[in-house]
The first five atom37 places (N, CA, C, CB, O) and aatype in JSON, in Angstrom:
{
  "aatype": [20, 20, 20, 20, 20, 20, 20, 20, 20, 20, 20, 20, 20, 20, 20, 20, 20, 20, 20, 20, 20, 20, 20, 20, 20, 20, 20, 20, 20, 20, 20, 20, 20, 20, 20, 20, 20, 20, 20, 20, 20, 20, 20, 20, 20, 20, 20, 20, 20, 20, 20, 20, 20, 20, 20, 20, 20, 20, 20, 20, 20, 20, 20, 20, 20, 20, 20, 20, 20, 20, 20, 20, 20, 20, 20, 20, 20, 20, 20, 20, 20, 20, 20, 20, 20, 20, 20, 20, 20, 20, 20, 20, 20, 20, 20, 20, 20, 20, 20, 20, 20, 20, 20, 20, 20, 20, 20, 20, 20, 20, 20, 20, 20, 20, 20, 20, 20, 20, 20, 20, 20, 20, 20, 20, 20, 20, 20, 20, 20, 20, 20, 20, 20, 20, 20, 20, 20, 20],
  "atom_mask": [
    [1, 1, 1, 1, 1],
    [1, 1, 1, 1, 1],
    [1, 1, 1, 1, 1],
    [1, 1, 1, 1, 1],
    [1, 1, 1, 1, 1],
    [1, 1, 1, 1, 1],
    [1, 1, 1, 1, 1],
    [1, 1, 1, 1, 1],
    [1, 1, 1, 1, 1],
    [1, 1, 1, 1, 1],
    [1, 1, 1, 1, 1],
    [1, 1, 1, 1, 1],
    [1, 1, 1, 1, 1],
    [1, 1, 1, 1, 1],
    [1, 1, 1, 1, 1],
    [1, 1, 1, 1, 1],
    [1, 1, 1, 1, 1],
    [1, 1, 1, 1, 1],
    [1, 1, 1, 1, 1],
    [1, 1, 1, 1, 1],
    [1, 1, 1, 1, 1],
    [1, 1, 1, 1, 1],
    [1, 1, 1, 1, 1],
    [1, 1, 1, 1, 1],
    [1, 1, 1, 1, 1],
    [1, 1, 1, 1, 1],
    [1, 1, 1, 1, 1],
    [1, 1, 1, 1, 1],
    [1, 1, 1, 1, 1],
    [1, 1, 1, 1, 1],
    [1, 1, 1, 1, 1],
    [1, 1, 1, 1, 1],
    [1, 1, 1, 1, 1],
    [1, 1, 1, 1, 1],
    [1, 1, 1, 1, 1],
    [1, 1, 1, 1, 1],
    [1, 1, 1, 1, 1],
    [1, 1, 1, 1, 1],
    [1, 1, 1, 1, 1],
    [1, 1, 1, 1, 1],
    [1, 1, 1, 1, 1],
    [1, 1, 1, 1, 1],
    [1, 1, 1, 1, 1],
    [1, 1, 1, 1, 1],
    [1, 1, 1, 1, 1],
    [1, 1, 1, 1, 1],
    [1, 1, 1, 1, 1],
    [1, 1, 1, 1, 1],
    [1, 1, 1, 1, 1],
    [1, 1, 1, 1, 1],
    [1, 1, 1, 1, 1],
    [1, 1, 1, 1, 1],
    [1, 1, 1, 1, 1],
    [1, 1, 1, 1, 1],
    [1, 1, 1, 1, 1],
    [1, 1, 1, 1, 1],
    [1, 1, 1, 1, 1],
    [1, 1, 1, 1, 1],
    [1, 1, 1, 1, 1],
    [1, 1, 1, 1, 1],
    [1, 1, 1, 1, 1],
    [1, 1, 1, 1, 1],
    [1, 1, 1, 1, 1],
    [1, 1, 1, 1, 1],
    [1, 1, 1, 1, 1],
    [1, 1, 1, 1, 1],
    [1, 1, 1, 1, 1],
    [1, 1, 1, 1, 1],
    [1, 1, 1, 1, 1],
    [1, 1, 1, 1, 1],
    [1, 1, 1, 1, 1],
    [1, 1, 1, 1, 1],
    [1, 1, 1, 1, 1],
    [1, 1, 1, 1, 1],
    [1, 1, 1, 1, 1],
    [1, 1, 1, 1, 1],
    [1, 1, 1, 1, 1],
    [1, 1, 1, 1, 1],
    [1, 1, 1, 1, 1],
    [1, 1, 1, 1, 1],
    [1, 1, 1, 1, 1],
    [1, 1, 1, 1, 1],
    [1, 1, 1, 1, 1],
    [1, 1, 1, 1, 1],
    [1, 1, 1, 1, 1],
    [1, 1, 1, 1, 1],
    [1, 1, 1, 1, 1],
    [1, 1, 1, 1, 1],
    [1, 1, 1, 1, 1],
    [1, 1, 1, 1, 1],
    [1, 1, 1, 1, 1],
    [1, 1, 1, 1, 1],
    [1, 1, 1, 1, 1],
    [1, 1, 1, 1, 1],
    [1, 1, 1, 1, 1],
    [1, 1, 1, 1, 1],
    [1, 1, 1, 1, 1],
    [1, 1, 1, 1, 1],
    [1, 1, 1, 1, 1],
    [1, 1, 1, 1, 1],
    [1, 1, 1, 1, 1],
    [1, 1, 1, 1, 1],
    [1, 1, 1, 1, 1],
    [1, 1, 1, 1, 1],
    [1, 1, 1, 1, 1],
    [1, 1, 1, 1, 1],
    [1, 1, 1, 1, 1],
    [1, 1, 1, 1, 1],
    [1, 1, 1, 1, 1],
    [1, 1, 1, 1, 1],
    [1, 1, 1, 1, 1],
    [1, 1, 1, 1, 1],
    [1, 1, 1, 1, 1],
    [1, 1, 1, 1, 1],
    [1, 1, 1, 1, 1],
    [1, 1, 1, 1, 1],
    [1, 1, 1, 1, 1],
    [1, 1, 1, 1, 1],
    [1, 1, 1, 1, 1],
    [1, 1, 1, 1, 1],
    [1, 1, 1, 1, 1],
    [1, 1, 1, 1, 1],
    [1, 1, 1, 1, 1],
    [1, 1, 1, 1, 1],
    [1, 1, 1, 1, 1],
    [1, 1, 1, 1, 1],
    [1, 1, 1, 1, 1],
    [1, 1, 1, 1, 1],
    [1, 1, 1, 1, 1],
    [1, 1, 1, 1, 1],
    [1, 1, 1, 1, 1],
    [1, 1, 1, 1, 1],
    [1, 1, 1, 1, 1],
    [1, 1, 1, 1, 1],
    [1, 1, 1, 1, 1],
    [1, 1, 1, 1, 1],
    [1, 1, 1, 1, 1],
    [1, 1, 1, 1, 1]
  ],
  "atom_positions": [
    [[-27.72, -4.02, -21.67], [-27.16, -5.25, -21.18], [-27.42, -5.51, -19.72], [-25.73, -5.26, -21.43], [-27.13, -6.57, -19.17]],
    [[-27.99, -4.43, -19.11], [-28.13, -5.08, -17.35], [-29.6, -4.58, -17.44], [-26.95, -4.2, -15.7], [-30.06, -3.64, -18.08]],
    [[-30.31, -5.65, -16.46], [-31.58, -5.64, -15.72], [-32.03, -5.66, -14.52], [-32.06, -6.32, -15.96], [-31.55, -6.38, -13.65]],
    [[-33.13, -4.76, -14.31], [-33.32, -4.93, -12.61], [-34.2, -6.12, -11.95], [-34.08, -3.58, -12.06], [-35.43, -6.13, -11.92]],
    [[-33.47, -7.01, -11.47], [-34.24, -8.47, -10.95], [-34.83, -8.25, -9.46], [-33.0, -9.91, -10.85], [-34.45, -7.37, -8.69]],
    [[-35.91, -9.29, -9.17], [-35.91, -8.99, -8.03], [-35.46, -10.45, -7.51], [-37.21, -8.33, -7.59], [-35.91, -11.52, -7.93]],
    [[-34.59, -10.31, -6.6], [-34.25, -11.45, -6.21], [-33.35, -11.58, -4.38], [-33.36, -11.89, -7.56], [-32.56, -10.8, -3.86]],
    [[-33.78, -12.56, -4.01], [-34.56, -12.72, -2.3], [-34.9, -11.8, -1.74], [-33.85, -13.21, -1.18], [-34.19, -11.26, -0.89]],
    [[-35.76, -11.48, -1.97], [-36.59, -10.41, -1.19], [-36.01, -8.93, -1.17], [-36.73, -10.86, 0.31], [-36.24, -8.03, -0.37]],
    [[-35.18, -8.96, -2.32], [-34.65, -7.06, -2.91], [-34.48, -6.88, -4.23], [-33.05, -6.43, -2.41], [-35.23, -7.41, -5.05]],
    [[-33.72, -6.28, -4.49], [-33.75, -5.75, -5.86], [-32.19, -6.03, -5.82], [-34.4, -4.05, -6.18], [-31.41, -5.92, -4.87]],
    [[-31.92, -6.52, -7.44], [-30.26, -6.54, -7.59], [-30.61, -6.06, -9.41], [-29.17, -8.61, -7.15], [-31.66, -6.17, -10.05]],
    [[-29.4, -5.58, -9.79], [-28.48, -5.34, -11.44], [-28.04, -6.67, -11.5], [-26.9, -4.1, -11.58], [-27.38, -7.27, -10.66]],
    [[-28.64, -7.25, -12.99], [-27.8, -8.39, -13.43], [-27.92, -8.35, -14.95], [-28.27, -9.82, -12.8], [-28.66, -7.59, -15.57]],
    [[-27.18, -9.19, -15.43], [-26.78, -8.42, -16.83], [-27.76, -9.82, -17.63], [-24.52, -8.22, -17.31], [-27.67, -10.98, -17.22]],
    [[-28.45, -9.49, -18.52], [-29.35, -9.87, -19.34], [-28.34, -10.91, -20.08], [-30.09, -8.66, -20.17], [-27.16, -10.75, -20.42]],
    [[-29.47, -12.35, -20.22], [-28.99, -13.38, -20.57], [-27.62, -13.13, -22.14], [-30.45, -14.26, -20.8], [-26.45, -13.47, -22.26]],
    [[-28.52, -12.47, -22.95], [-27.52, -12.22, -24.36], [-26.34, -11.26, -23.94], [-28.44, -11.39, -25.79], [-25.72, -10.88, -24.93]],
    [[-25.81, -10.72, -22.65], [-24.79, -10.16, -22.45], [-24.02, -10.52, -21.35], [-25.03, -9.09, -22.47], [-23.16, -9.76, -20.9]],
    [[-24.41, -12.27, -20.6], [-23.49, -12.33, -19.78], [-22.25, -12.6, -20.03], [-23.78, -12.94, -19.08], [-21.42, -11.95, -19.39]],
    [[-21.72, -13.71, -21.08], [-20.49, -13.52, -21.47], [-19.56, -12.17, -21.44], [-20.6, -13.91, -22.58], [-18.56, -12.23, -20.73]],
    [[-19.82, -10.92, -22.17], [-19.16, -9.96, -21.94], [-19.09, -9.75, -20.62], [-19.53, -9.03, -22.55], [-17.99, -9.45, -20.15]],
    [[-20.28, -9.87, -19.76], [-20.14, -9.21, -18.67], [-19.0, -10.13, -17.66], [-21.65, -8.98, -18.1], [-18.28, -9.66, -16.78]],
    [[-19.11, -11.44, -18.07], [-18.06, -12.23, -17.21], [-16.95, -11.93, -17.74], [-18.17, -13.72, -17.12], [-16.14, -12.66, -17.16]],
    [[-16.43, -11.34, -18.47], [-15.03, -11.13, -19.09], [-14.9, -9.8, -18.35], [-14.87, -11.08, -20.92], [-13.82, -9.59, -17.79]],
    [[-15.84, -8.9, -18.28], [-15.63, -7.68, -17.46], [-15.18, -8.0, -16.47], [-16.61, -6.92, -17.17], [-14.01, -7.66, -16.27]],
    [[-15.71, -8.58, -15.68], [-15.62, -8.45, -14.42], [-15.23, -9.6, -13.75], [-16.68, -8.0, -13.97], [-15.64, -9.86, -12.62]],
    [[-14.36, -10.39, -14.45], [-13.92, -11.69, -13.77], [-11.82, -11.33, -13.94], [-14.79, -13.49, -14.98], [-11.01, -12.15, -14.36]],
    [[-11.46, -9.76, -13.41], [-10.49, -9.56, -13.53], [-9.67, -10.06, -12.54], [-10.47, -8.55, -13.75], [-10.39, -10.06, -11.54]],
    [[-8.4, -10.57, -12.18], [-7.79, -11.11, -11.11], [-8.25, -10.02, -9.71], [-6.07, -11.22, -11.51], [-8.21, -8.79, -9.71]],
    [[-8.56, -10.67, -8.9], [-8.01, -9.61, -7.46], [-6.8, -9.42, -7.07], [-8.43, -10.01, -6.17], [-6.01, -10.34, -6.84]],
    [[-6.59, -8.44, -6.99], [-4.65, -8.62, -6.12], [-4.91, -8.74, -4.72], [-3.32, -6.93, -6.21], [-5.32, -7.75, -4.12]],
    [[-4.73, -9.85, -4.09], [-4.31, -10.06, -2.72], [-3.79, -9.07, -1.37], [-3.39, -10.8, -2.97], [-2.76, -8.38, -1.33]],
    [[-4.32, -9.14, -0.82], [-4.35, -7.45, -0.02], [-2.65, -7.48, 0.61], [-5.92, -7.27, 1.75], [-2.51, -8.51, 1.27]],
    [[-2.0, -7.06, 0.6], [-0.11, -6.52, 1.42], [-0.4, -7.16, 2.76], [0.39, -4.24, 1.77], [-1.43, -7.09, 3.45]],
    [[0.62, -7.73, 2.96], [1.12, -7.95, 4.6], [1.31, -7.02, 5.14], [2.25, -8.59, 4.94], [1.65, -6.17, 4.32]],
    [[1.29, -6.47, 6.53], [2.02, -5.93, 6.8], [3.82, -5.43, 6.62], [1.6, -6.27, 7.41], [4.43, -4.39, 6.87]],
    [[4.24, -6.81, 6.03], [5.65, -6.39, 6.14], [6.13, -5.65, 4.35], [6.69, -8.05, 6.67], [7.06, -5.0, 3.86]],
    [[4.96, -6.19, 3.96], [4.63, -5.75, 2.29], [4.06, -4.25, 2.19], [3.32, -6.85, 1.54], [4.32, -3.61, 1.17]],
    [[3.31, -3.7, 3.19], [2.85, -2.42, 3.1], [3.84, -1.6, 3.38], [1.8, -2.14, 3.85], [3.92, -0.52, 2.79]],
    [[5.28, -2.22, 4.86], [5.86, -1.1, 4.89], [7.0, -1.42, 4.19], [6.03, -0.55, 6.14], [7.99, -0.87, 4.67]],
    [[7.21, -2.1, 3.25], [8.48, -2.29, 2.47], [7.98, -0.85, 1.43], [8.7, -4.19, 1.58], [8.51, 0.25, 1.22]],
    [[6.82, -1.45, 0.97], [6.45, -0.72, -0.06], [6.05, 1.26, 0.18], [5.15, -1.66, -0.51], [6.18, 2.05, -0.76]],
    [[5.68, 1.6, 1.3], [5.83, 2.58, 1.93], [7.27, 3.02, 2.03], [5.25, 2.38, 3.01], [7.2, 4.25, 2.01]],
    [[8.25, 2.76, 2.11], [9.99, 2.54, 2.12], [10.45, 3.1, 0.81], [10.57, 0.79, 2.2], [11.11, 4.1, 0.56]],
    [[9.97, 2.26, 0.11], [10.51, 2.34, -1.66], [9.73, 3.61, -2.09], [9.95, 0.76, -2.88], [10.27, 4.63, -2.5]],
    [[8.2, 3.42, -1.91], [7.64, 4.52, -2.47], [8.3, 6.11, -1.53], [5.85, 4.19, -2.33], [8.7, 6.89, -2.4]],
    [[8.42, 6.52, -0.56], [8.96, 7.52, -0.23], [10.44, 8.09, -0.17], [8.54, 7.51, 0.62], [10.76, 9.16, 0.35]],
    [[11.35, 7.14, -0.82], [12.85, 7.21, -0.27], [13.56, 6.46, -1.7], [13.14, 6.19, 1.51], [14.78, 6.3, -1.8]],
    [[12.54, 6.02, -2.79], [13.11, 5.01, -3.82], [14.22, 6.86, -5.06], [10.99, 3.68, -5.01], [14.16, 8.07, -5.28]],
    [[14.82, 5.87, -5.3], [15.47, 4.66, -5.69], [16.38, 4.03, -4.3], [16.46, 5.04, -7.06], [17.31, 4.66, -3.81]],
    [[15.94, 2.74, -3.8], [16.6, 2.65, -2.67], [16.55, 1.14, -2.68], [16.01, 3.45, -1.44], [15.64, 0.5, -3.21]],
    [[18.03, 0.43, -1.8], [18.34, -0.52, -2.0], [17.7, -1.76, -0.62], [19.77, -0.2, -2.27], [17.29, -1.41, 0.48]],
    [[17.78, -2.88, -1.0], [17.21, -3.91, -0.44], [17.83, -3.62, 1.09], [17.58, -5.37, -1.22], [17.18, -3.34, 2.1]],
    [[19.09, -3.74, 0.97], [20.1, -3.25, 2.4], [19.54, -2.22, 3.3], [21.58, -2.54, 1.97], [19.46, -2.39, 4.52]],
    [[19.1, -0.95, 2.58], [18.86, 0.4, 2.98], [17.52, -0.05, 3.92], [18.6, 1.58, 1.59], [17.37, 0.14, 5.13]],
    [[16.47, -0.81, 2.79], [15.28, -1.22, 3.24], [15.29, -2.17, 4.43], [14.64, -1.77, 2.18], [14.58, -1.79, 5.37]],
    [[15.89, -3.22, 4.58], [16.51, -3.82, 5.91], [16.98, -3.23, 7.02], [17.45, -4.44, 5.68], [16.79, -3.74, 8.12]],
    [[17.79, -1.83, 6.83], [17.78, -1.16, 8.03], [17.01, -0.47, 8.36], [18.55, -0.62, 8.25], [16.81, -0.29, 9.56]],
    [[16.21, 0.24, 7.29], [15.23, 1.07, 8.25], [13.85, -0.01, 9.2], [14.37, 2.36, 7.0], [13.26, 0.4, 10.2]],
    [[13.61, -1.35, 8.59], [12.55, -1.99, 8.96], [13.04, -2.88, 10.4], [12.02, -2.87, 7.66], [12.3, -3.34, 11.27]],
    [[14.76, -2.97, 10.3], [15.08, -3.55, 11.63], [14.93, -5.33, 11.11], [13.79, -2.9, 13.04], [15.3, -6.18, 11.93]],
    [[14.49, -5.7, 10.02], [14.29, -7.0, 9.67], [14.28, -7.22, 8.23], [13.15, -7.45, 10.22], [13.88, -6.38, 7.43]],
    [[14.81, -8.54, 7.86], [15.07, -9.11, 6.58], [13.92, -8.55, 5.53], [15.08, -10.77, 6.72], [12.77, -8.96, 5.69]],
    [[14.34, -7.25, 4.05], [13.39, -7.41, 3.18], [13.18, -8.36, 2.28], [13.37, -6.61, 2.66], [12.15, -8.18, 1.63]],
    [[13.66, -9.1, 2.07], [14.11, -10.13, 1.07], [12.65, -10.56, 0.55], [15.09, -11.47, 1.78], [12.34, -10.27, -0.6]],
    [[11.72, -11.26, 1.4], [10.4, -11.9, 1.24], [9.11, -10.93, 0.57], [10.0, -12.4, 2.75], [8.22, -11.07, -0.27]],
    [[9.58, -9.89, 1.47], [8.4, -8.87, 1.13], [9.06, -7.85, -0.33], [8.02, -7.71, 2.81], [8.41, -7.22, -1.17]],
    [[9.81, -7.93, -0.26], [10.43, -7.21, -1.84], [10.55, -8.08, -2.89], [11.95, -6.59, -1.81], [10.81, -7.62, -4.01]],
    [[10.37, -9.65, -2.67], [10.5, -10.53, -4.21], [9.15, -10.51, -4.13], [11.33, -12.24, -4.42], [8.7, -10.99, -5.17]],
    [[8.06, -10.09, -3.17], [6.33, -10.41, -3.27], [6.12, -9.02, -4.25], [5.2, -10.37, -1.34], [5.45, -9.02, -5.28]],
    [[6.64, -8.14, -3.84], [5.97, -6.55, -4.49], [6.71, -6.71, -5.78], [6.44, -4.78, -3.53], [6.22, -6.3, -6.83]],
    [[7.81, -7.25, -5.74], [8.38, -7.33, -7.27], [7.32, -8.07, -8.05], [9.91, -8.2, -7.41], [6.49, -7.51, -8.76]],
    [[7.41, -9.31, -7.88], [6.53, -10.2, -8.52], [5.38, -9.61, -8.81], [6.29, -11.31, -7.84], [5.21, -9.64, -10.02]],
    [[4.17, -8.89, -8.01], [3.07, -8.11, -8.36], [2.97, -7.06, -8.83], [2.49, -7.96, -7.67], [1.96, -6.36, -8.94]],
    [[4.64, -6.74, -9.31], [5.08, -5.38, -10.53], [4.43, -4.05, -9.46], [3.88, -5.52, -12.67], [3.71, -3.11, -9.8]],
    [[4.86, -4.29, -8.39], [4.24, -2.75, -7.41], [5.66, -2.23, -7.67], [3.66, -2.88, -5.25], [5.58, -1.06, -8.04]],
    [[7.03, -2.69, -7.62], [8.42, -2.12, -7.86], [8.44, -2.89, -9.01], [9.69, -2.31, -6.75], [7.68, -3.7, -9.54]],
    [[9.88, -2.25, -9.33], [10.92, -2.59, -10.27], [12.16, -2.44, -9.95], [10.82, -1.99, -11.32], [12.4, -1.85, -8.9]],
    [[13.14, -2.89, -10.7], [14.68, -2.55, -10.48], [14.26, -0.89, -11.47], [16.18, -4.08, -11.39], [13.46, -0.36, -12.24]],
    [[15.82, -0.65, -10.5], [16.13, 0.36, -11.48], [16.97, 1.16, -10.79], [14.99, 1.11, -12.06], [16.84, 2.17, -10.1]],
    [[18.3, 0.13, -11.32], [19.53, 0.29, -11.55], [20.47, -0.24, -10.62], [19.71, 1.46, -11.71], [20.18, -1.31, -10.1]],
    [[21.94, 0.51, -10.2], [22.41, -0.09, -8.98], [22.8, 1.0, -8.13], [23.54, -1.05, -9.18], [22.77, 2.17, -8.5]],
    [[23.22, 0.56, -6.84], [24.25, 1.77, -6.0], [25.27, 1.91, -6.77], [24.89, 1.44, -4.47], [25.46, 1.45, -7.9]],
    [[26.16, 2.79, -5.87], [27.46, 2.6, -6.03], [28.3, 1.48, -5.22], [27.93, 3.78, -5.8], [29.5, 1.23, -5.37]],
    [[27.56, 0.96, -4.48], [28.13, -0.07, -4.07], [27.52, -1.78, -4.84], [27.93, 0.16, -2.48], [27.88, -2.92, -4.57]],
    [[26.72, -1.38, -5.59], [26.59, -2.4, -6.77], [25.29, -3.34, -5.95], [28.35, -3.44, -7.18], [25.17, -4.55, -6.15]],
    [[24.6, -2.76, -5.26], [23.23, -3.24, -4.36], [21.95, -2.53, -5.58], [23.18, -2.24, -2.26], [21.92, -1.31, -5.69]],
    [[21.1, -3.26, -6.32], [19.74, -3.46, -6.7], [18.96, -2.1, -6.37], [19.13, -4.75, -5.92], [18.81, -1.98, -5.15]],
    [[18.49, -1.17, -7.02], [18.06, -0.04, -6.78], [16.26, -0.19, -6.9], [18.85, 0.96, -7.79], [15.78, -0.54, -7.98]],
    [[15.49, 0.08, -5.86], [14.13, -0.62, -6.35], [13.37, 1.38, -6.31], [13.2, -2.35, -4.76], [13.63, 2.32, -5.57]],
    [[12.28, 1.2, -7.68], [11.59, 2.07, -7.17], [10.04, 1.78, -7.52], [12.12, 3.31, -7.6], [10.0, 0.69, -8.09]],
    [[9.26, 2.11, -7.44], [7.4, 1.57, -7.78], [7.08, 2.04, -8.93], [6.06, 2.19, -6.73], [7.64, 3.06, -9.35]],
    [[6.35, 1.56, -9.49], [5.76, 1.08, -10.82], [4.6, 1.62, -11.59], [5.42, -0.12, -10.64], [3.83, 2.02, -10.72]],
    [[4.19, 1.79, -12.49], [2.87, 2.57, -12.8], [1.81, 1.49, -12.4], [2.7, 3.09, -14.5], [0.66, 1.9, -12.58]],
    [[1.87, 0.63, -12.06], [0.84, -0.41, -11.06], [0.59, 0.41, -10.29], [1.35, -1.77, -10.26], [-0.47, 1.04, -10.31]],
    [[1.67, 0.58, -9.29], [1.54, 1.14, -7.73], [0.68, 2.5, -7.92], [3.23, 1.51, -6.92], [-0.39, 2.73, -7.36]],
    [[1.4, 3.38, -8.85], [0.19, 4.67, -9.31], [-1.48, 4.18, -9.41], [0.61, 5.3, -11.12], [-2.37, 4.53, -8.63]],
    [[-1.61, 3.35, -10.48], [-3.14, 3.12, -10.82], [-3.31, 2.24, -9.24], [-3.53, 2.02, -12.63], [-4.23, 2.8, -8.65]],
    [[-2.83, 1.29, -8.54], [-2.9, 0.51, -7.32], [-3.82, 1.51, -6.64], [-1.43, 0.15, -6.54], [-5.0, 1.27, -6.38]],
    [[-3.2, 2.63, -6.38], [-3.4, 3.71, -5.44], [-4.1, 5.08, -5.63], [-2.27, 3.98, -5.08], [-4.37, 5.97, -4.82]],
    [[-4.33, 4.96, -7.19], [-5.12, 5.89, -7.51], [-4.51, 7.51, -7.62], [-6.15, 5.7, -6.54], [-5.13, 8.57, -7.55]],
    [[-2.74, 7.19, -7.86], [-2.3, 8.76, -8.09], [-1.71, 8.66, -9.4], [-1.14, 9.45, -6.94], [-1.26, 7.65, -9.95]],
    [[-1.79, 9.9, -9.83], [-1.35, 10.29, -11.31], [0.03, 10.42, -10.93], [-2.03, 11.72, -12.07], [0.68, 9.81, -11.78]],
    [[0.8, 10.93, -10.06], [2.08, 10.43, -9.56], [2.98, 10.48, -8.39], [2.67, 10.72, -10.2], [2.29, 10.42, -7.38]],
    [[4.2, 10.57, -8.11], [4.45, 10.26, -6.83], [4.39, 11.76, -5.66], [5.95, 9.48, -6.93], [4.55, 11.91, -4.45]],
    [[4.08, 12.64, -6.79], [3.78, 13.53, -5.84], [2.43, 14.19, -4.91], [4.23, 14.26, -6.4], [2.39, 15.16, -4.16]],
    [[1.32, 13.17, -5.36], [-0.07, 13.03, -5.15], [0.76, 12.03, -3.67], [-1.31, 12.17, -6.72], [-0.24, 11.86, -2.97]],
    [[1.77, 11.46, -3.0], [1.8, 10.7, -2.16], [1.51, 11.83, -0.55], [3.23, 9.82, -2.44], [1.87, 13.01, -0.53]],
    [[0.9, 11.2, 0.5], [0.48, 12.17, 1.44], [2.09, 12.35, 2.0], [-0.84, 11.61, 2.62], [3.03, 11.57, 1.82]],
    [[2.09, 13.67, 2.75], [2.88, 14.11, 3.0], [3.49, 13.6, 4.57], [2.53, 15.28, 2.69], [3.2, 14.06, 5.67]],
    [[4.06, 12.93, 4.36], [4.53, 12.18, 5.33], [4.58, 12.87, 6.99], [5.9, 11.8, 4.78], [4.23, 12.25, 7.98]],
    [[5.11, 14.28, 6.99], [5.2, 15.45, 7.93], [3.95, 15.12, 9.1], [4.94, 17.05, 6.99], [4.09, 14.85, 10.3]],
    [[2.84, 15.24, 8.41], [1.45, 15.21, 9.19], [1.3, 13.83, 9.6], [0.11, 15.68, 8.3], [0.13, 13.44, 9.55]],
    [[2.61, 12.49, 10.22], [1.96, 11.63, 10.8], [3.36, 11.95, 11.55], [1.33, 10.21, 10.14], [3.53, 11.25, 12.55]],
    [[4.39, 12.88, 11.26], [5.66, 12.73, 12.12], [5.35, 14.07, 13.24], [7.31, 12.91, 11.03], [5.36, 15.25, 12.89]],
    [[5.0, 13.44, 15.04], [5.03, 14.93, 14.93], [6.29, 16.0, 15.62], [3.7, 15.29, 15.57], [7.39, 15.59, 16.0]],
    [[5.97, 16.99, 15.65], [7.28, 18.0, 15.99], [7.68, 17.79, 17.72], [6.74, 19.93, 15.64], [6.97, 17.53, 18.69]],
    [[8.7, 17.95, 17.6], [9.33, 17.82, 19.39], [7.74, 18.19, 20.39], [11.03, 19.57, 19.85], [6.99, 17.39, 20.94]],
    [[7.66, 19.51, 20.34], [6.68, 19.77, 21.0], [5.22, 19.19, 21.1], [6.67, 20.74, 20.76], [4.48, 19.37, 22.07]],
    [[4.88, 18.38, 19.84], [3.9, 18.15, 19.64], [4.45, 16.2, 20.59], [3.4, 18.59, 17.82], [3.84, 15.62, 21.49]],
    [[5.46, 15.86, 20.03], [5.77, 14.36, 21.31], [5.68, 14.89, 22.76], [7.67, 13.55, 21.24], [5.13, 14.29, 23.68]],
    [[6.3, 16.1, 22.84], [6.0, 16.1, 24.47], [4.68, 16.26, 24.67], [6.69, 17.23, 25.31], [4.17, 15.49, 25.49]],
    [[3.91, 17.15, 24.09], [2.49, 17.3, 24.92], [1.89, 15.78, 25.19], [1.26, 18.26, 23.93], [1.54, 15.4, 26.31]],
    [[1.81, 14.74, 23.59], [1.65, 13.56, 23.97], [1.85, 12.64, 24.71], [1.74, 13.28, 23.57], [1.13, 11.68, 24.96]],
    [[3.08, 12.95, 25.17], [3.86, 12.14, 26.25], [3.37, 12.37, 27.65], [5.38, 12.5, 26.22], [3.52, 11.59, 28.59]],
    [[2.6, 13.85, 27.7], [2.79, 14.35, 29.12], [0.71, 13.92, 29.24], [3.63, 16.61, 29.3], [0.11, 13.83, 30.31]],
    [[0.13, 13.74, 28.04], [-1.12, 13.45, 28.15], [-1.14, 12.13, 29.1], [-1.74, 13.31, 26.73], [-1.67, 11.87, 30.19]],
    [[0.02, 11.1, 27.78], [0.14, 9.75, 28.03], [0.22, 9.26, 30.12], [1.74, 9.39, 27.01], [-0.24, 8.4, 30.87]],
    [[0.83, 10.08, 30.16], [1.61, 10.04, 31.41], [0.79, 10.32, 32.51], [2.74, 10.97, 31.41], [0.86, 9.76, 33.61]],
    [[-0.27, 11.53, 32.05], [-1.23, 11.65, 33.16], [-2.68, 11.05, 33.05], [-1.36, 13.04, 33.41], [-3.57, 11.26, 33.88]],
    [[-2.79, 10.33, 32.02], [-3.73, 8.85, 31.87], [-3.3, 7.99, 32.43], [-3.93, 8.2, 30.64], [-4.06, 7.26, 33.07]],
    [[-2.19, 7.82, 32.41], [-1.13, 6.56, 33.1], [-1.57, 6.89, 34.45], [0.82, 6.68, 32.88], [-2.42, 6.16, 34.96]],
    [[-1.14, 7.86, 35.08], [-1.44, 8.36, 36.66], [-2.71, 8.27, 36.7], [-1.01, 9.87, 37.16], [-2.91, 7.21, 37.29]],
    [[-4.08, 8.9, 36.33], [-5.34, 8.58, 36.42], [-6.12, 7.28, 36.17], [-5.75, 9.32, 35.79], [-7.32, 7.18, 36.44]],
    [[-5.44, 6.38, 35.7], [-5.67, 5.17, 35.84], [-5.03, 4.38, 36.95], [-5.41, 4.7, 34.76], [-5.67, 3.67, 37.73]],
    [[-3.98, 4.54, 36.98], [-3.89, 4.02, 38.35], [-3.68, 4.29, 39.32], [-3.43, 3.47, 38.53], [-2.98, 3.57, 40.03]],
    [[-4.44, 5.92, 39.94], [-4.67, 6.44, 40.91], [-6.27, 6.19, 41.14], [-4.14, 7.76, 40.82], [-6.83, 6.65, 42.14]]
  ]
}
C-alpha cells in the first residue's frame, strides 16, 4: 500500500492510489491540542498527589483551577473519583494520560526528588548565583 515518489526535488512514502482511503482513515486521527501552561501544572498536581481536590489544587498553584481542570476533564486526561471528607470532587488521571505519556503506569512517573534540590544543593546554587551577580556587575 505505500510507494516511493519522487516529489520536489526528494523522495517521499505515499500510499498507492487503491489504498488511500484506508490510509486517510489511518491517519486522519484527531490531534490533541498541546496543555497550557496552567493545564500542564494542574495536571502535574493531580498526576503526583491525586486523588486530590480542586481546592487542594488551587492552593498549591496560588490561582483559580477551575479552567484548567474542566479543560483536562473534558480531554479525559482526569476523572472524578470520588469525594473528600469534606464533600470537595476527588480528581485523579486517566488511562489517556498513561497512553498520553507513554507509561504503563503511575509509577513509570519521573521521580520528582531529582528536580527538588537538597538544602545544600540550594545553597551552593545560591552562592554560584550570587557570585555571577557580583561578576557581572563588578
Amino acid at each position: 500500500g505505500i510507494a516511493l515518489r519522487e516529489l520536489g526535488g526528494g523522495w517521499t512514502l505515499a500510499s498507492v492510489p487503491e489504498a488511500e482511503e484506508a490510509a486517510r482513515r489511518l491517519f486522519s486521527r484527531p490531534r490533541i491540542a498541546t496543555l497550557t501552561p496552567a493545564q500542564a501544572e494542574t495536571l502535574a498536581i493531580v498526576a503526583y498527589l491525586q486523588p486530590i481536590s480542586r481546592p487542594e489544587i488551587t492552593r498549591i498553584r496560588g490561582v483559580s483551577a477551575d479552567s484548567a481542570t474542566a479543560t483536562l476533564l473534558e480531554r479525559t486526561l482526569i476523572e472524578e473519583s470520588g469525594h473528600s471528607q469534606f464533600g470537595a470532587v476527588l480528581y485523579r488521571t486517566t488511562t489517556q494520560f498513561l497512553k498520553l505519556f507513554g507509561l504503563r503506569d503511575l509509577d513509570e512517573l519521573p521521580d520528582v526528588a531529582r528536580w527538588d534540590p537538597s538544602p545544600e544543593e540550594q545553597a551552593e546554587l545560591r552562592e554560584r548565583l550570587l557570585r555571577a551577580g557580583e561578576a557581572r556587575a563588578g
